[in-house]
N, C-alpha and C positions, 0 to 999 in steps of 0.2 A: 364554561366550555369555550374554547378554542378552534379558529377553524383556518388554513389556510384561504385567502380570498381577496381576488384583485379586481379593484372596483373600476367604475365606469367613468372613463374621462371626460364624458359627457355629465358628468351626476353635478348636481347641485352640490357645493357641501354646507351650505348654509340651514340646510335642518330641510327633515319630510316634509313635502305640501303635495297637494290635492290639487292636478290642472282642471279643466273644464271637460264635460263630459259634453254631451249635445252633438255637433256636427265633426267631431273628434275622433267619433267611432264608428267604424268602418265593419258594414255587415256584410258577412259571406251565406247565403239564403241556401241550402243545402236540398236533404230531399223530403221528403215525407212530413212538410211542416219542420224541418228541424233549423237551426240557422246557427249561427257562431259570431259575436260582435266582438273585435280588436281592437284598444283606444293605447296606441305605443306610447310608453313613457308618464303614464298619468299619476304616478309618484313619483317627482322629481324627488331630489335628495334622497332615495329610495336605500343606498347602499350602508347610510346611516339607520336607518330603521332595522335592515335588516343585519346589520350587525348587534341592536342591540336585542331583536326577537331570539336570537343565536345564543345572549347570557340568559335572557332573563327568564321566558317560555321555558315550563318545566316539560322538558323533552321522555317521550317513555318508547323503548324499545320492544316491539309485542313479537309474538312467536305464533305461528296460527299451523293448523295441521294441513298440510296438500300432501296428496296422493301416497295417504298412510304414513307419512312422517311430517313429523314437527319441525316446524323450518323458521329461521327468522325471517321477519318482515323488514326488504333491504331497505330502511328509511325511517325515520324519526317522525314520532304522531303525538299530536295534541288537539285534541278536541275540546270547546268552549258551545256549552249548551245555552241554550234560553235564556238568557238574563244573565248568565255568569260572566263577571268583567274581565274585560278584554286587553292584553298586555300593556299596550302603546293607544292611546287617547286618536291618533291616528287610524288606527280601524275602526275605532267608531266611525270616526267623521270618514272613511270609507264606504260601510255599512250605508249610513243613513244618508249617502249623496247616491249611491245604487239603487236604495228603496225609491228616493225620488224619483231617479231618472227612468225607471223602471217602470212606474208606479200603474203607467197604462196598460201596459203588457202584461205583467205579473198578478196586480191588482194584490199583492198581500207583499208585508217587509219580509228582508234578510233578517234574519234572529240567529242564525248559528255561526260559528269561525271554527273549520278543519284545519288545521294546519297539518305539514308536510315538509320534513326536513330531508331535502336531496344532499350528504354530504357530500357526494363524488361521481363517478359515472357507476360504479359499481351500484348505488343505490337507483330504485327504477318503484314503477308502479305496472301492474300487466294490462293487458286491456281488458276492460270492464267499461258498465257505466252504471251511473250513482241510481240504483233502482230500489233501493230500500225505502220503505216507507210510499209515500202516494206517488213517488214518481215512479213508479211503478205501474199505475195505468195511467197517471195526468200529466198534463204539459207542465214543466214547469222550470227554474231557471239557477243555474252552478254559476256564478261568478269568482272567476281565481285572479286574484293578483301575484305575478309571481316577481320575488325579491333574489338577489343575487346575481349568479352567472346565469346568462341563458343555457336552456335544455331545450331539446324536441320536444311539443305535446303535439302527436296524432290521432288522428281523426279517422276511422273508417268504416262506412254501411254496416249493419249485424247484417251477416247474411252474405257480406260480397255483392260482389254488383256496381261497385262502386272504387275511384280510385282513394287511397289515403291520401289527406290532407295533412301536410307538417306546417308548423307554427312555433318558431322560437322564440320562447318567451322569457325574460329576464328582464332586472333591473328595473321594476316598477309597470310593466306591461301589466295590462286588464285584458283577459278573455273572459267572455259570456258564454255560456252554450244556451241556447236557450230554444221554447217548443219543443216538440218530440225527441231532442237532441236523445236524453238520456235513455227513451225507448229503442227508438231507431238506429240510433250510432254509438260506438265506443270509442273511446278513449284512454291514451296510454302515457308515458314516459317510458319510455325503454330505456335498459344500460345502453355505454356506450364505451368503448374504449378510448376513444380519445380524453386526452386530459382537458376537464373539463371541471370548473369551480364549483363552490356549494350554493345551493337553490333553497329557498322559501317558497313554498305554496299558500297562501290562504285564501280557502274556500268558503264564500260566505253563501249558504243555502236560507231557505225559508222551512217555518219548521217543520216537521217531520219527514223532510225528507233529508238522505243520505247516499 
């Protein structure tokens, strides 16, 4: 696969690395226990990676039913369960420097990788938030690295009440949601009409939840 895509003048091109986490990431404390941690750029060379998650990640386009028709799903998915090996040796050593840094707050690892293929602005994701499985009643923690061109991810109260929060993320950016996030607040990517490159998502969760 092939994709149009104009990288970051800022990127490394000396190959993906892993900056430091620690005093790097910057928390946004939200409400009801929920919170959001930002750590900009934390995979330098990032636009090499994600060109090659673009060949080699076996891409599936799903179709799911809303409001009595069958529709496609605007966006390319790949899901890596529990122990199944992970594209690029780089998300590992992702994974396991989150578990670390995590390790007080969470108190259990990242074990899963979602991925999420934004080709264009046409493709989007609605607002939801990752409620399947135990996060569904418990606290618990989505960290997305996102690859490529930046996109909007939004942020806003269930229920109202609250202003949205935008976040554009690209090019090797870590956002955290973490706490209550996935009970109390949702999360989106919306289309966009402006011309706008292709995105990488990968959501590394802990298991059972999605």
């Amino acid at each position: 696969m092939s994709v149009a895509f104009q990288a970051s003048l800022l990127d490394d091109v000396s190959g993906a690395t892993l900056g430091p986490l620690g005093g790097a990431v910057e928390r946004t404390v939200l409400t009801q226990g929920a919170w959001v941690d930002v750590r900009r750029g934390w995979v330098s060379g990032s636009d090499q990676l994600f060109t090659g998650l673009v060949e080699s990640v076996p891409w599936r386009a799903e179709r799911r039913t809303m409001y009595e028709r069958v529709v496609d799903v605007p966006r390319l998915i790949r899901f890596y369960g529990d122990g199944e090996p992970l594209p690029d040796p780089l998300l590992v050593e992702a994974r396991e420097a989150l578990t670390r840094h995590y390790a007080a707050e969470l108190g259990e690892p990242f074990t899963t990788a979602g991925m999420c293929f934004y080709r264009d602005g046409r493709d989007s994701v609605a607002w939801h938030g990752d409620t399947i499985g135990r996060s569904r009643t418990e606290d618990t923690m989505v960290a997305i690295v996102s690859l490529g061109a930046p996109r909007s991810l939004l942020l806003r109260q269930r229920g109202g009440g609250s202003a949205t929060l935008r976040f554009a993320v690209g090019h090797g950016d870590l956002l955290v949601m973490g706490g209550s996030c996935q009970r109390t607040w949702e999360h989106a990517v919306p289309k966009t009409a402006k011309p706008v490159g292709p995105r990488i998502s990968v959501q590394f969760r802990p298991t059972g939840v999605r």
